[in-house]
C-alpha positions, 0 to 999 in steps of 0.5 A: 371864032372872031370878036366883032370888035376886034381889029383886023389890021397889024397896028390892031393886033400890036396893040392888042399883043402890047395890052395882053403883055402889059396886063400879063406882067400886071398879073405876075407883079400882083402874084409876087405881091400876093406870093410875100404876103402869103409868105410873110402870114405864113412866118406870122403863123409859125410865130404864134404857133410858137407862142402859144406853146410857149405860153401853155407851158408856162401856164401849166408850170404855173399851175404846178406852182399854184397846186404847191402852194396849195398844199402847203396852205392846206397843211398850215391850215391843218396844223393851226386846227390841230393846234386849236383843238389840243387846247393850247388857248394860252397860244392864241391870246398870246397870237391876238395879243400880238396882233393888236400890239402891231396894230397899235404901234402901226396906227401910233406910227401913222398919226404922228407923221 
């Protein structure tokens, strides 16, 4: 089948094979370019992919941490409500007592600068 506009001499078809060439190294030059930024997503991807698993771990060592801490706040509590109901009341006013002596001696410090 032949194109109505397509030239029929050799000059015609030297140009045109010039045209196909050019236009075909165009097209593997945008491939190789295409090929390394598809090659260059795909390291990004691993990376983060990396990341990520990085990340959940320390999140989830953290989160031991914190349930250790935890813990330990929640047995403190446990002992000081232990320590309020046996009466020891001579304990907490020597704890309030001392509170406000720090509090007086900071605030003493404070305005004398």
């Amino acid at each position: 089948m032949r194109r109505a506009h397509a030239p029929t001499d050799y000059q015609g078809n030297m140009s045109q094979r010039t045209d196909h060439h050019m236009l075909e190294e165009e097209n593997d030059q945008m491939v190789d370019h295409l090929s390394s930024k598809v090659q260059a997503l795909k390291s990004l991807t691993i990376d983060i992919g990396n990341e990520v698993k990085y990340q959940n771990k320390m999140l989830n060592e953290m989160d031991t941490d914190f349930d250790s801490g935890g813990s330990l706040l929640s047995s403190t509590m446990g002992r000081l409500t232990a320590l309020t109901k046996k009466g020891h009341h001579k304990v907490m006013l020597y704890l309030i007592v001392f509170c406000l002596f720090v509090f007086f001696v900071s605030w003493y410090i404070i305005k004398r600068r």
